[in-house]
GUBATOR-163768 format. One record per residue (C-alpha): x, y, z; chain; residue number from 0; residue in three letters. Coordinates in steps of 0.25 Angstrom, whole numbers. Layout:
BEGIN
PT; X; Y; Z; A; NUM; ALA
...
This chain:
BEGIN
PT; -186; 154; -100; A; 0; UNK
PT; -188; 148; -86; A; 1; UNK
PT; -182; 136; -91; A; 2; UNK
PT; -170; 144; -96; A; 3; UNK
PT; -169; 149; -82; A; 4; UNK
PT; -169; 136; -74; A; 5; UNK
PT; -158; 133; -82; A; 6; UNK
PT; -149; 145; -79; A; 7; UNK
PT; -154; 143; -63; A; 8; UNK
PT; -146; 130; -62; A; 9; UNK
PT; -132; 134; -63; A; 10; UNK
PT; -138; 144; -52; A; 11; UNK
PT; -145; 133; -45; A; 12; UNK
PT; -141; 133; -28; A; 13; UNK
PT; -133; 120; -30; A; 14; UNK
PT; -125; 123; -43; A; 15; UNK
PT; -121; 135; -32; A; 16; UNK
PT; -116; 126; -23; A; 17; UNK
PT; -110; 117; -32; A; 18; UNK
PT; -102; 127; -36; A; 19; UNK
PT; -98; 135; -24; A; 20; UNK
PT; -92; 121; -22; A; 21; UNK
PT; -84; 118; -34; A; 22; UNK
PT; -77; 133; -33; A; 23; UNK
PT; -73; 132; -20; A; 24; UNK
PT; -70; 117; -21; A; 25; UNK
PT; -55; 113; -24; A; 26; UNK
PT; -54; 99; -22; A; 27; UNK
PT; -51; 92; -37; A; 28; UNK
PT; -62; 83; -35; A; 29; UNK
PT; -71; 93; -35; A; 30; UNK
PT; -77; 93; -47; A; 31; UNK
PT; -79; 78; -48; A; 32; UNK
PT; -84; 77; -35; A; 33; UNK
PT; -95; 89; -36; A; 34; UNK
PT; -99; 85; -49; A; 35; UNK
PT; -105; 71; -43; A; 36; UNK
PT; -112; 80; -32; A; 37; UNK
PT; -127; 80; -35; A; 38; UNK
PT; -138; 90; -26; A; 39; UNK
PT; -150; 86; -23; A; 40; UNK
PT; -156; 98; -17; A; 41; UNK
PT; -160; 104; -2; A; 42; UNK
PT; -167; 96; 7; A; 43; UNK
PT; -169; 103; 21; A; 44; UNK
PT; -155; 111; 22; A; 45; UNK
PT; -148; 100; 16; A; 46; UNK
PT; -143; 99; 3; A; 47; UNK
PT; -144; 86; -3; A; 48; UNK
PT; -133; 80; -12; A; 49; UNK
PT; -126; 68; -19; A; 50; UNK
PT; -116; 61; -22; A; 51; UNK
PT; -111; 48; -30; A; 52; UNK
PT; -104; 42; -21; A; 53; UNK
PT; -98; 41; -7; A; 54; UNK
PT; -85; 47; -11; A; 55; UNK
PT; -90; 61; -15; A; 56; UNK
PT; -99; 61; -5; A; 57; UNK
PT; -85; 59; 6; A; 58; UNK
PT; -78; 70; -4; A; 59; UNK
PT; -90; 80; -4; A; 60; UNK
PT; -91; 77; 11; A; 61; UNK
PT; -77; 81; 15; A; 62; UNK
PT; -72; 91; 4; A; 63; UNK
PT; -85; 97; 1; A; 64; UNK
PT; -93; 99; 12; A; 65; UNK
PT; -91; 112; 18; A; 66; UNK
PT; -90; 117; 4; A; 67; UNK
PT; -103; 111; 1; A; 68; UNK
PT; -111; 118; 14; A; 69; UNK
PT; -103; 131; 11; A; 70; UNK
PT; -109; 131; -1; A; 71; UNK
PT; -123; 128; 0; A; 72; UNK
PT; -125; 137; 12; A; 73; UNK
PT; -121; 149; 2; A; 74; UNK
PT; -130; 144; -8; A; 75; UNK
PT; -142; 139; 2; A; 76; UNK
PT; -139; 149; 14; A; 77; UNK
PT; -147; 144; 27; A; 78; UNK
PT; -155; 132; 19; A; 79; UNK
PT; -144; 124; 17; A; 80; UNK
PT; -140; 114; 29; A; 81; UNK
PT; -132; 103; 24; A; 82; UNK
PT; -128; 95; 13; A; 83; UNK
PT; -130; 79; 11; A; 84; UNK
PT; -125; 71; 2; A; 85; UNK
PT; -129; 55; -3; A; 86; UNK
PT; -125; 46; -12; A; 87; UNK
PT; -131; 42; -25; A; 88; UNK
PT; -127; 32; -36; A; 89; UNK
PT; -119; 39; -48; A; 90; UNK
PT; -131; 32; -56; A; 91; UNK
PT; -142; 39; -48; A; 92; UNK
PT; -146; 51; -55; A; 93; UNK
PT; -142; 62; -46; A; 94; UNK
PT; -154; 73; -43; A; 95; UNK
PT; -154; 87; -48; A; 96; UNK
PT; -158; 100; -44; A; 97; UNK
PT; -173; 100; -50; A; 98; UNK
PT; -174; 114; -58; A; 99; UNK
PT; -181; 120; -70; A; 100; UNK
PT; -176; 113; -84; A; 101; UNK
PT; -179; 114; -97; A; 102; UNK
PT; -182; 100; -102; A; 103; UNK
PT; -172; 98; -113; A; 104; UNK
PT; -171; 84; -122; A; 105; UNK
PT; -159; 75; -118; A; 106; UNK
PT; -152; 63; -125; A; 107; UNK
PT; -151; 53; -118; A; 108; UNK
PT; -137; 46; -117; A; 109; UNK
PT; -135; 32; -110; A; 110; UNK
PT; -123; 35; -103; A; 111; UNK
PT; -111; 26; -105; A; 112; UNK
PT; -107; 18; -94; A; 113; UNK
PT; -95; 23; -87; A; 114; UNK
PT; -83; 15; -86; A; 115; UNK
PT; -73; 15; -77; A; 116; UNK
PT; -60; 16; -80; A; 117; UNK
PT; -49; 3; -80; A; 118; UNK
PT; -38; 7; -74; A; 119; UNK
PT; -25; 3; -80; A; 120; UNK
PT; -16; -6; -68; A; 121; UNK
PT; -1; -6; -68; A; 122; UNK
PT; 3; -17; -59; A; 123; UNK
PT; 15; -28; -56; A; 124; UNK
PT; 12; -38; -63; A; 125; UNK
PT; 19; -48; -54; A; 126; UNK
PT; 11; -41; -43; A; 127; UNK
PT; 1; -51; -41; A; 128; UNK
PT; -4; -59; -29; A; 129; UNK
PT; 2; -72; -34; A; 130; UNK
PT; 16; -63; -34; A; 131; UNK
PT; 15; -60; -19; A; 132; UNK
PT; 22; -66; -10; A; 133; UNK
PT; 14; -69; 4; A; 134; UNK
PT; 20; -71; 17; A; 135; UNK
PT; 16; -67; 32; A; 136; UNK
PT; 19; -55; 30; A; 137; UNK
PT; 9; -50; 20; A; 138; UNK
PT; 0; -62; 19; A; 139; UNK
PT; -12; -53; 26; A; 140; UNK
PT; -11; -41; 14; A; 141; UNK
PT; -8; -52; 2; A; 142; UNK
PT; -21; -59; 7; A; 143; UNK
PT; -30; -47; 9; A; 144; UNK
PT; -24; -43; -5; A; 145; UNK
PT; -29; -54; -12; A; 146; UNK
PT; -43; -52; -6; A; 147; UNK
PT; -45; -40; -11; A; 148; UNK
PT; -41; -42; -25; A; 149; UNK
PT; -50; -56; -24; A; 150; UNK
PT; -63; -47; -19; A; 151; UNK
PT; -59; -30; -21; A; 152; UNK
PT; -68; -21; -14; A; 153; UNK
PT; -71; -33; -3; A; 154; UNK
PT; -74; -23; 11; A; 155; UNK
PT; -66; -32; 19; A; 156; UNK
PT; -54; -27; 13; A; 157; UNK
PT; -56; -13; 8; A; 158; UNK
PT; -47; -5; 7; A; 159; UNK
PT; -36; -15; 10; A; 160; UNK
PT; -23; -7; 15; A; 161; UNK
PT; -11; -16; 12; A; 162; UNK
PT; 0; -8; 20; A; 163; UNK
PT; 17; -11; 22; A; 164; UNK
PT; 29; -6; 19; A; 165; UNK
PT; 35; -3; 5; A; 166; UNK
PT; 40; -18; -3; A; 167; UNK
PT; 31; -28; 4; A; 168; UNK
PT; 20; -31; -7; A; 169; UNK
PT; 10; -20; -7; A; 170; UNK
PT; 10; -17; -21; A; 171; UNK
PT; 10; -30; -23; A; 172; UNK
PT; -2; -32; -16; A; 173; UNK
PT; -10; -21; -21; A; 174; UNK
PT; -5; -25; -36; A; 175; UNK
PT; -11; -40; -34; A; 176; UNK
PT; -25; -34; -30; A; 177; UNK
PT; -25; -25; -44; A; 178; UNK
PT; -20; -39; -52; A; 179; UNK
PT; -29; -49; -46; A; 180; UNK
PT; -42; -38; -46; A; 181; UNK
PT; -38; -33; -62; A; 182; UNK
PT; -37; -49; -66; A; 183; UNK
PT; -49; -54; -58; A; 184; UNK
PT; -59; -41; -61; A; 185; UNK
PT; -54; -35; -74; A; 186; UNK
PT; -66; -25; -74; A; 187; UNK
PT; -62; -19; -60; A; 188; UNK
PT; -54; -5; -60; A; 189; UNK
PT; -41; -6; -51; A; 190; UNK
PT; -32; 5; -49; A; 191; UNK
PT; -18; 3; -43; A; 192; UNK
PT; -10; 12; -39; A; 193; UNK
PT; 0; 20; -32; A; 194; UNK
PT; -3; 30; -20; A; 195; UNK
PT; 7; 40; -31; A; 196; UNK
PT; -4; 38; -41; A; 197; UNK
PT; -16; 40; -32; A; 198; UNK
PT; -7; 54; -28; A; 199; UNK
PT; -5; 57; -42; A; 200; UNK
PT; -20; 56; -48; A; 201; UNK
PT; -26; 65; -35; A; 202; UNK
PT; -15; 76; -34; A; 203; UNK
PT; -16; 77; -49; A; 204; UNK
PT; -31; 81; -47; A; 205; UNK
PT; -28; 90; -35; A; 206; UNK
PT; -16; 97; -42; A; 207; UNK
PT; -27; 98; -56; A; 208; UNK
PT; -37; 105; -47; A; 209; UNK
PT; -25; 115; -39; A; 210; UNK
PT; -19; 120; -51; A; 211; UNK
PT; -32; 121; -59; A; 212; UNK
PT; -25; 111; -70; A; 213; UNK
PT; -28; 101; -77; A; 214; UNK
PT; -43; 94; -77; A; 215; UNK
PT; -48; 91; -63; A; 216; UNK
PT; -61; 83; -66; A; 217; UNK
PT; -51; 74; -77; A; 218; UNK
PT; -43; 70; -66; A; 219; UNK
PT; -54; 69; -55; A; 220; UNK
PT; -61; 60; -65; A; 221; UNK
PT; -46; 51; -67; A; 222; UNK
PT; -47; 51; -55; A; 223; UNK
PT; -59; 44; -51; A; 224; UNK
PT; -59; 36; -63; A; 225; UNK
PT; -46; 30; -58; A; 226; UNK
PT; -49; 30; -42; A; 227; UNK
PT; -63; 31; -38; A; 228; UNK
PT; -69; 22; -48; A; 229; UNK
PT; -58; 9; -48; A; 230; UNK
PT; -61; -4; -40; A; 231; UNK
PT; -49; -6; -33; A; 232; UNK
PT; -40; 4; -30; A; 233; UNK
PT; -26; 0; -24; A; 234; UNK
PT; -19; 10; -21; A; 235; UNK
PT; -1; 7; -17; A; 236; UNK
PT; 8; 16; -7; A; 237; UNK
PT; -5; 24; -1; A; 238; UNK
PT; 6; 31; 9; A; 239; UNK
PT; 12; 38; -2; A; 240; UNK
PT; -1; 48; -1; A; 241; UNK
PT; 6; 52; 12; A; 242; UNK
PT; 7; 67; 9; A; 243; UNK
PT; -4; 66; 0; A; 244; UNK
PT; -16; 70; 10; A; 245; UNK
PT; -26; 73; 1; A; 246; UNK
PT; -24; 62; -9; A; 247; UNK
PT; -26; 55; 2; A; 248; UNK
PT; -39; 60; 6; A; 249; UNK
PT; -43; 57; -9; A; 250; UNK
PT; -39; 42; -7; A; 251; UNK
PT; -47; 41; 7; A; 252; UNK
PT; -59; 45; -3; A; 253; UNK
PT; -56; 34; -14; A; 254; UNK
PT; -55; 23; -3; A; 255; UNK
PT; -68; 27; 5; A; 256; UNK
PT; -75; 28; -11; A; 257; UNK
PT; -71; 14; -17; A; 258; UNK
PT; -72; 10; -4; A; 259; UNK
PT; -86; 13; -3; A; 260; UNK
PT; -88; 8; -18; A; 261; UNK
PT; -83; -7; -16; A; 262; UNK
PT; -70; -4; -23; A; 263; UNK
PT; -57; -9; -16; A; 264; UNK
PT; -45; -1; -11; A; 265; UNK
PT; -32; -8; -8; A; 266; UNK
PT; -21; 4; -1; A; 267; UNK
PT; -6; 0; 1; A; 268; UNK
PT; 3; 8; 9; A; 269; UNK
PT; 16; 6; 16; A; 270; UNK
PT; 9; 7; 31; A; 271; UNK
PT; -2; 4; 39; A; 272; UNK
PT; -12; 16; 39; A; 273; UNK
PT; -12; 19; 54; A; 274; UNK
PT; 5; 21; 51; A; 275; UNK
PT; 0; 34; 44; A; 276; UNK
PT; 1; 48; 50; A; 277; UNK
PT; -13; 54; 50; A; 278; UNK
PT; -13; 68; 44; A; 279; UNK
PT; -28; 76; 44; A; 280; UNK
PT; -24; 87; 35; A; 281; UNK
PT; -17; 88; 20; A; 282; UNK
PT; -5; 97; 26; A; 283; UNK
PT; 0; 92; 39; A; 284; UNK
PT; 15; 95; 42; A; 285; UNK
PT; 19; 87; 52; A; 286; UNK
PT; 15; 74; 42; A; 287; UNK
PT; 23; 78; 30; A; 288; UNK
PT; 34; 79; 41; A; 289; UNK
PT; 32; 66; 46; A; 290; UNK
PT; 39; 52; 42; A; 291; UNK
PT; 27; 44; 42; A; 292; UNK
PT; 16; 45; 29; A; 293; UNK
PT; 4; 52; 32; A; 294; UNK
PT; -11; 49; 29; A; 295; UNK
PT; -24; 59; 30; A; 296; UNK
PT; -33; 55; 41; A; 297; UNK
PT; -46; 53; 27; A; 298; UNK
PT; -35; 42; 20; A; 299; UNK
PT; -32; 36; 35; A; 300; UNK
PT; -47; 32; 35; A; 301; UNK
PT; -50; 22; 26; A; 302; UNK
PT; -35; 18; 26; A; 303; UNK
PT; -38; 14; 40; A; 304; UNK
PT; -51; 6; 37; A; 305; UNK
PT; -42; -1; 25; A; 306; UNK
PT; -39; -16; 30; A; 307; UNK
PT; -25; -15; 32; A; 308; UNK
PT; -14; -25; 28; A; 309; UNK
PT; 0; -25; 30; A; 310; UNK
PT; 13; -31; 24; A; 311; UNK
PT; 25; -34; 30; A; 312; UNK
PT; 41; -37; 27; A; 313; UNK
PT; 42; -50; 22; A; 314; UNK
PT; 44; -60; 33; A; 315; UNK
PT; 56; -73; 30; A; 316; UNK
PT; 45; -82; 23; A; 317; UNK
PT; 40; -71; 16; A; 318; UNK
PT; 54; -66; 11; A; 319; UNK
PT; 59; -81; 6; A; 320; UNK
PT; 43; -83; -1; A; 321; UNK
PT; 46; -69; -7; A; 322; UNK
PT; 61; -72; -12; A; 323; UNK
PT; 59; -86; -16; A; 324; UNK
PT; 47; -80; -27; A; 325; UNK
PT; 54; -69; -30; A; 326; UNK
PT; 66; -76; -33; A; 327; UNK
PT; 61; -86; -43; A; 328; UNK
PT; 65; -81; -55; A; 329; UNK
PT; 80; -79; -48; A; 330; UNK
PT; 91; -91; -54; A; 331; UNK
PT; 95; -94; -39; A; 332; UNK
PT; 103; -105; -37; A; 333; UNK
PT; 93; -118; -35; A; 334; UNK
PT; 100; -125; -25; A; 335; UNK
PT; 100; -110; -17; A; 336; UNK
PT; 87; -103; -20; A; 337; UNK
PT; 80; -107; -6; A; 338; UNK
PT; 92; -102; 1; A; 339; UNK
PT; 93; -89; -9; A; 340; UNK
PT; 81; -87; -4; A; 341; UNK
PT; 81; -90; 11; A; 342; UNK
PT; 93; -83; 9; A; 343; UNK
PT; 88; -69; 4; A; 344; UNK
PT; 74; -71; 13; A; 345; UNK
PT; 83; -70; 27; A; 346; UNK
PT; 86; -55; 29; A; 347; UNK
PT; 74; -46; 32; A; 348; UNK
PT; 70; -40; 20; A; 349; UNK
PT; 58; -27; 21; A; 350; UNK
PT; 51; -30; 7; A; 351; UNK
PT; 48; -38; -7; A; 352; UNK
PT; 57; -26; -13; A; 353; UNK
PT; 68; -30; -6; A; 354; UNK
PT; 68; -44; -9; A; 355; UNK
PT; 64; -42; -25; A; 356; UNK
PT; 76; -32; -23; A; 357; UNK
PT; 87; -42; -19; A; 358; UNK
PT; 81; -55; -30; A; 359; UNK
PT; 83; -44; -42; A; 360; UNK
PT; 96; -41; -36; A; 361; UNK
PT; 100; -56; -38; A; 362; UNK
PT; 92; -58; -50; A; 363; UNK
PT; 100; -46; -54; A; 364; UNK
PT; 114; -51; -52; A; 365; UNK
PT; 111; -65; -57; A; 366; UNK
PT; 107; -58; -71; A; 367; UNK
PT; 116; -48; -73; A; 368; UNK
PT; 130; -54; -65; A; 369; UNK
PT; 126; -70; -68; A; 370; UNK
PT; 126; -71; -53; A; 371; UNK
PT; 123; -85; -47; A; 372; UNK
PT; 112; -83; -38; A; 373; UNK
PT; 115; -96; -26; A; 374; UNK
PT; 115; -94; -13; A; 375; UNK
PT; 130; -89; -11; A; 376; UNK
PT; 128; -80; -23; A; 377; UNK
PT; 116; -73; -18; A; 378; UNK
PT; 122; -71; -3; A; 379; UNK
PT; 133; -64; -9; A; 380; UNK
PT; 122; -54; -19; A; 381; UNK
PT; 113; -51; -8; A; 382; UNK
PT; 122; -46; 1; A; 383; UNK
PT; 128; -34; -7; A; 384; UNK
PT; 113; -31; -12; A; 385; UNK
PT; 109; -29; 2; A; 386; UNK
PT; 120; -23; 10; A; 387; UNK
PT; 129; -16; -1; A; 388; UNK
PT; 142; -27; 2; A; 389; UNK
PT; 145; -37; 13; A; 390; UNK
PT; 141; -38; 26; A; 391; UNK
PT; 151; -44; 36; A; 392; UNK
PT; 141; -51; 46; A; 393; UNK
PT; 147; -50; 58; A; 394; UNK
PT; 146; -61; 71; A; 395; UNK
PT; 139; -49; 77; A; 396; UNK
PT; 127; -48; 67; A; 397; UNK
PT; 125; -64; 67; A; 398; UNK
PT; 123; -65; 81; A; 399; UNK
PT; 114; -53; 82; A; 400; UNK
PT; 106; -61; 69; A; 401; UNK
PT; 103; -75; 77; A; 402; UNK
PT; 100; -68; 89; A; 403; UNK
PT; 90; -61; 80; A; 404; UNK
PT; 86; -73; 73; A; 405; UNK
PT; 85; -79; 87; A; 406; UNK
PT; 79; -69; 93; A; 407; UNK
PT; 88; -68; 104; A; 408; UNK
PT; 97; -58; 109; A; 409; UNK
PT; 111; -56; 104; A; 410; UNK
PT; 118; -56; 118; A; 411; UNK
PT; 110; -70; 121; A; 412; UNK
PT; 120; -76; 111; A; 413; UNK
PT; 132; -74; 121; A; 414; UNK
PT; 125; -76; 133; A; 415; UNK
PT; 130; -89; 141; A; 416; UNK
PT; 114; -93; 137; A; 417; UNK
PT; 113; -109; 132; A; 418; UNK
PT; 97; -110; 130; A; 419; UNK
PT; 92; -114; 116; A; 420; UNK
PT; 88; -101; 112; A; 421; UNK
PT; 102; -94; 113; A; 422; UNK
PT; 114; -106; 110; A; 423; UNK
PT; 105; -109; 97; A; 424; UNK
PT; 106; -94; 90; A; 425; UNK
PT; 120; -92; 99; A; 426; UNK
PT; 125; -105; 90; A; 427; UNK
PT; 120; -99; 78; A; 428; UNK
PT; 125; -86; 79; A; 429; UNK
PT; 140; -94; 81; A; 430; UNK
PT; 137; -101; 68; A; 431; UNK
PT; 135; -91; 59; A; 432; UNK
PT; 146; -81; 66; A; 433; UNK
PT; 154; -93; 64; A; 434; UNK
PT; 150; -93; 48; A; 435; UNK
PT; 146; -80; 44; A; 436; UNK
PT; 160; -72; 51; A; 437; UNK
PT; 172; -75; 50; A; 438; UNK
PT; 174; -73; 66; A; 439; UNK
PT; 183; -83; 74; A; 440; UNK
PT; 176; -92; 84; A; 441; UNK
PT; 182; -86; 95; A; 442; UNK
PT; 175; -72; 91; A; 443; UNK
PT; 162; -80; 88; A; 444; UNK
PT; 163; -85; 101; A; 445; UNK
PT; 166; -70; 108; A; 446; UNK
PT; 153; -66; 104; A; 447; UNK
PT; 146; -76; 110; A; 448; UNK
PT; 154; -76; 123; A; 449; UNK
PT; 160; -89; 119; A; 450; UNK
PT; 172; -97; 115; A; 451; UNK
PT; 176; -102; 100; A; 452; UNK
PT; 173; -117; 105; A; 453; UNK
PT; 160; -114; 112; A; 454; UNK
PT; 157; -106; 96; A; 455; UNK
PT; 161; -121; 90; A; 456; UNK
PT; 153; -129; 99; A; 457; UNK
PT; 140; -120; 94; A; 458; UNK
PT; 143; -119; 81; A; 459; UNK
PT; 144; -134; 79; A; 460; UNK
PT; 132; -137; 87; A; 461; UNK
PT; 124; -128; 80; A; 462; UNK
PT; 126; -135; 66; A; 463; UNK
PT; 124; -148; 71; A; 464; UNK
PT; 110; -140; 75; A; 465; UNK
PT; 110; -137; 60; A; 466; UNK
PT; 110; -151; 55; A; 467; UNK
PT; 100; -157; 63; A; 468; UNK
PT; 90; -142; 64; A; 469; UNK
PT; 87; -137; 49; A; 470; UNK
PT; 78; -128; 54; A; 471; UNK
PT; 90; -120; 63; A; 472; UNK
PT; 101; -122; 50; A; 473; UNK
PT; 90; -116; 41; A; 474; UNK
PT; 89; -104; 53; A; 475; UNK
PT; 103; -102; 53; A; 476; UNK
PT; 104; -102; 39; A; 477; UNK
PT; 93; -91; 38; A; 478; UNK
PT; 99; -83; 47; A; 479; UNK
PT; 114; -84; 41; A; 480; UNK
PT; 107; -80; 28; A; 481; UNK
PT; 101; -67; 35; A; 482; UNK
PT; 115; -64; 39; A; 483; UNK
PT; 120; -66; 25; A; 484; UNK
PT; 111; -58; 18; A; 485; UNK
């Protein structure tokens, strides 16, 4: 009979008490996951003693729980209670109990079958790979610090790694390689990739489960660890799309500080440098949904701050032709053309890789469908619709402002009565290509200059016979007509 007793005193027991004021007043979806992994050890002085797994639910136990935790146990232990403290034991340690009254009742012992974590299925470009990309000076530092972490993951030195830059550069690229190169060199490492959309979905799924009282909490709090908290590398594309999702953010500075902690690397990719971010403290503020630029929770700023941060710029000239001239391989230009074509498409300033895939699939396009000759002439006459919706009449006006740019001079230099190096040299070329690219007379040419048709001759002449002795000022020239053309 007293056994039967101490059996029925255990749901009664000070602790079950607690635990369950807790869980009834808790309504955080992780809840019941989180609570479930919380062991007691007992009263020692005021302070109750408990554990925890790991260093994540003991940060989540610290910030959502912890008023609720002391609320609790003051109502249950009144004036004896203090505190609570909480330390970290490994899941394979066994966790004390509460010592009470049992009857001793025969067991069978299982062995318990080894857990195994679940392989998660990767969809990636397969043309997205580090041999695929195409480094210059403007993304050298981010294509390197890539490389290194797919060649050592989880290495301190660079995680988390934060690859940041505007939309079309190569980030996904970047983040892809790292998946390929890790999935081909450690088959038996978990990798999840994935869009900052699919990080939303899978945690507002849960939130909304636990609102409506629908649908299996614990099933999707388990997905979700499975899937997140348990991989090796998590690389995670377009973070700042989490912008009006506060509190999915707080979940994702919790899942960086944990596989942080566990040796597991975390590669973020965003389209601005975190400090471009405007720092929010609460899930409702007003004046950031109003405002133009993203914003961030003060918890995700944190270790998106102590990420090591590298950037991506446009692509510079050298990038641009190295870019084209890979890219274009496959296209039927003209062979006697190609380096031109190139060069060519290279001159005009263009934002992003999409861009300039954009405009070869044009030409590829056109040369498949209206047999169109892809030589140098042919492709001048295709580009310039694409990109401005019909010709373009250039203008002496627009050349001279051009070469004064290429020059770095100003315009009104050009028709001063100057006759250094530095301004007769561009002054000669922007009377060369007036004189080729308009149809305006010398004597108008001459106007805008503040000079005579025969003075506009006398430059123009000697500026070619500058051109067949200087190749480099011929191939400056040429650059900068082809910018004009395009």
């Amino acid at each position: 009979m007293d056994n039967t007793v101490s059996l029925l005193d255990i749901a009664e027991s000070p602790w079950q008490q607690v635990l369950d004021r807790v869980r009834s007043e808790c309504k955080d979806f992780f809840g019941a996951v989180i609570l479930d992994a919380l062991g007691y050890e007992g009263m020692c002085n005021g302070y109750a003693l408990l554990t925890v797994p790991d260093e994540l639910r003991e940060n989540w136990v610290n910030s959502h729980y912890g008023d609720l935790l002391r609320k609790s146990f003051t109502t249950v232990f009144g004036s004896e209670f203090v505190d609570y403290r909480i330390r970290q034991i490994a899941p394979s340690d066994p966790i004390p109990e509460i010592k009470l009254t049992m009857p001793v009742i025969p067991k069978v012992v299982q062995t318990p079958k080894p857990v195994k974590r679940p392989k998660q299925a990767l969809s990636l470009y397969a043309r997205y790979t580090f041999e695929n990309f195409v480094e210059g000076e403007c993304n050298s530092t981010a294509f390197r610090a890539c490389q290194a972490v797919a060649e050592n993951p989880g290495d301190p030195s660079l995680n988390p790694l934060f690859v940041y830059g505007e939309s079309g550069l190569g980030k996904t690229h970047l983040l892809q390689s790292i998946a390929a190169k890790i999935q081909k060199s450690r088959p038996e490492a978990s990798i999840v990739y994935c869009h900052a959309y699919d990080f939303l979905r899978d945690a507002t799924a849960m939130a909304s489960a636990l609102h409506n009282k629908t649908g299996n909490v614990r099933e999707l709090a388990q997905k979700f660890r499975e899937r997140y908290e348990l991989c090796d590398v998590l690389l995670l594309d377009d973070v700042q799309l989490l912008e009006k999702g506060l509190w999915t953010q707080e979940r994702l500075a919790i899942l960086i500080r944990h596989l942080r902690a566990e040796g597991k690397q975390v590669v973020i990719s965003c389209d601005r440098h975190p400090s471009k971010f405007k720092v929010v403290d609460t899930d409702f503020d007003r004046s950031a949904s109003k405002s133009s630029i993203p914003s961030i929770s003060k918890k995700l700023l944190t270790p998106l701050e102590s990420c090591v941060a590298v950037g991506i710029d446009e692509p510079d000239l050298a990038t641009r032709m190295h870019l084209i001239s890979k890219k274009s391989e496959d296209l039927p230009f003209a062979k006697a053309d190609r380096e031109e074509i190139c060069r060519y498409l290279s001159m005009p300033p263009r934002k992003n890789v999409r861009l300039i895939e954009g405009l070869l699939n044009f030409l590829g396009a056109m040369n498949m469908f209206c047999k169109a000759d892809l030589n140098l002439s042919s492709v001048k006459r295709l580009v310039a619709p694409s990109e401005h919706g019909g010709h373009v009449e250039l203008t002496a006006k627009n050349i001279i402002e051009a070469v004064a740019m290429d020059y770095r001079v100003e315009v009104c230099e050009l028709s001063s009565k100057r006759q250094s190096a530095a301004i007769s040299t561009p002054r000669k070329v922007a009377m060369f290509l007036c004189r080729e690219l308009t149809t305006d007379s010398l004597q108008n040419i001459g106007a805008m200059f503040c000079r005579d048709y025969a003075t506009v001759i006398a430059a123009i002449n000697s500026l070619k016979k500058q051109m067949e002795k200087d190749a480099s000022l011929a191939r400056r020239i040429q650059d900068i007509r082809y910018m004009l053309e395009a």
